[in-house]
C-alpha positions as CSV (number, residue, x, y, z in Angstrom):
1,X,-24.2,19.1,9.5
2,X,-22.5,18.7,6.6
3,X,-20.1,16.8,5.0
4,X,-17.6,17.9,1.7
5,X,-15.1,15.2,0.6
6,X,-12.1,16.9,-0.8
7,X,-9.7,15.3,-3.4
8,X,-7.7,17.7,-5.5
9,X,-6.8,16.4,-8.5
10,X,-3.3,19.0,-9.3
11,X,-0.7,19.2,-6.8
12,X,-1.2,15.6,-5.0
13,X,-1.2,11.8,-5.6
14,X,-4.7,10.6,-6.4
15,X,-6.6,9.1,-3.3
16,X,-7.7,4.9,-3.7
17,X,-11.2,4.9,-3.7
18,X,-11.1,3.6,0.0
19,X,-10.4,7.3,1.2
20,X,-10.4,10.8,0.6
21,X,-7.8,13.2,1.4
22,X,-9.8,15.7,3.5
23,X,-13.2,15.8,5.0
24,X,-14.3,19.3,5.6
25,X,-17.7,19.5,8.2
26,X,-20.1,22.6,8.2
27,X,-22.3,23.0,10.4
28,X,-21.3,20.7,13.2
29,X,-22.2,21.4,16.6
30,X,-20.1,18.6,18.6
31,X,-17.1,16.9,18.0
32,X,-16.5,13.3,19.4
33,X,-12.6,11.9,19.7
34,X,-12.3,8.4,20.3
35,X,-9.2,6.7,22.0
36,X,-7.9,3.7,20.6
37,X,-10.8,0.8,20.6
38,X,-9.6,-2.7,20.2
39,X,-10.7,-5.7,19.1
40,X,-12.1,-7.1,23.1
41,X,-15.3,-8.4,24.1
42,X,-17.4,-6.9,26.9
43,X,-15.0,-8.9,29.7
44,X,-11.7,-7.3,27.9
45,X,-10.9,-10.9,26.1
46,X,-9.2,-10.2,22.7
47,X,-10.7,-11.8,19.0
48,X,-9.2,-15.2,18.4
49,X,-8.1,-13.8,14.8
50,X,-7.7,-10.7,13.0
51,X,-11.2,-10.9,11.2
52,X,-12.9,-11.8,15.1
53,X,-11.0,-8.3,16.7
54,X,-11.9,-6.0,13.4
55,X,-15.7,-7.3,14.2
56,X,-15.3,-6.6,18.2
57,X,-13.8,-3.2,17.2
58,X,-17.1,-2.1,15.2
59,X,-19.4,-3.5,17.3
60,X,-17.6,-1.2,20.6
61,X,-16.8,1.3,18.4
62,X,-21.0,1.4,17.1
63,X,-21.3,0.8,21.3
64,X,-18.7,4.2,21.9
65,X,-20.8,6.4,18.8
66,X,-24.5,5.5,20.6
67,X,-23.1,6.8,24.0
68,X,-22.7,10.2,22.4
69,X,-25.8,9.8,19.6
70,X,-24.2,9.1,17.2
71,X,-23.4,6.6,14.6
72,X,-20.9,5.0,11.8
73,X,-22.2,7.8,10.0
74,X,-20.9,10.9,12.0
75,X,-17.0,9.6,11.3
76,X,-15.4,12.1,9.7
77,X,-11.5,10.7,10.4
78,X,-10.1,7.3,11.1
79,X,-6.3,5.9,12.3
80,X,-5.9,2.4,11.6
81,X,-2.4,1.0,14.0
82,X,-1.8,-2.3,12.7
83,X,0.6,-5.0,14.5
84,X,1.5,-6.1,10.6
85,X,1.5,-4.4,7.6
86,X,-0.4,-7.8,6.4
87,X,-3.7,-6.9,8.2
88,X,-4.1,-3.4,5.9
89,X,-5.9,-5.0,3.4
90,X,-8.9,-7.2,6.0
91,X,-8.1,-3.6,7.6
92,X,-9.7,-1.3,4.8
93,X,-12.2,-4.1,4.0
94,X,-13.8,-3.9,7.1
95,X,-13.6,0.1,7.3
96,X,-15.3,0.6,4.0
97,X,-18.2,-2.2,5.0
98,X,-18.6,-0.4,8.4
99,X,-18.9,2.9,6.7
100,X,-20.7,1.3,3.9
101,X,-18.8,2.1,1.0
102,X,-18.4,6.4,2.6
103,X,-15.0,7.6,1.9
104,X,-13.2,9.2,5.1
105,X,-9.8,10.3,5.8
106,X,-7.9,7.4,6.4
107,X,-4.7,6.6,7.8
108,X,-2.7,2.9,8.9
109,X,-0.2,3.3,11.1
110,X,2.4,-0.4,11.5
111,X,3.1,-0.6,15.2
112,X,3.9,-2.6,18.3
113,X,0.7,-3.1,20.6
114,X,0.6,-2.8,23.9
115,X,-0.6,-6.4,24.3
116,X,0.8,-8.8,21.7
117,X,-3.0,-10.5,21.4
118,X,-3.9,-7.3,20.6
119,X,-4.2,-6.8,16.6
120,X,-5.5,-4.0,15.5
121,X,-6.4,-0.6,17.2
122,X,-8.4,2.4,15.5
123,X,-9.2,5.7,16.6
124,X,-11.8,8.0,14.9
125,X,-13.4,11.8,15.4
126,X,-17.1,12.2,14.9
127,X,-18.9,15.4,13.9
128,X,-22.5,15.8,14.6
């Protein structure tokens, strides 16, 4: 499989160097989509903070990728839904050291969780 990054540079606003605009996949055989994974533990107990759920949330979402062999790596597109616009930044932090500094499609969404304990939800596609 492979993976092109695509960032025009005429017609639209510059991506941040957090995310790219586009991800186009070659060659992929399978295509994982991943509901919403929050920030719980293994008995469904939420993160006491915001930085606690955004570790839970990679560590199931790592759990939901080796299920399907797969890892971080085979992200090709993320959706952040944050319960405050003041979690993007700790948000994107903990994206890009997930990914390890890789660049993917990225969007945050501002929204009202189901659960009010609940912080922080993301939802990805894989390629492999």
């Amino acid at each position: 499989m492979e993976l092109e990054p695509r960032n025009p540079t005429e017609g639209v606003y510059a991506a941040t160097d957090d995310y790219v605009h586009a991800m186009e996949v070659r060659g992929a055989e399978r295509l994982l989509f991943v509901s919403g994974t929050m920030g719980l533990d293994p008995e469904g107990k939420p993160g006491a903070d915001l930085a606690a759920q955004l570790d839970l949330i990679w560590t199931n979402l790592r759990a939901i990728l080796a299920s399907a062999g797969m890892t971080v790596d085979n992200i090709v597109r993320l959706t952040s839904y944050l319960r405050d616009a003041a979690y993007a930044e700790a948000n994107a932090a903990a994206r890009v050291a997930a990914l390890g500094g890789r660049t993917v499609p990225t969007t945050a969404i501002v929204v009202q969780t189901l659960e009010s304990d609940w912080l922080v939800e993301l939802e990805i596609v894989a390629a492999g």
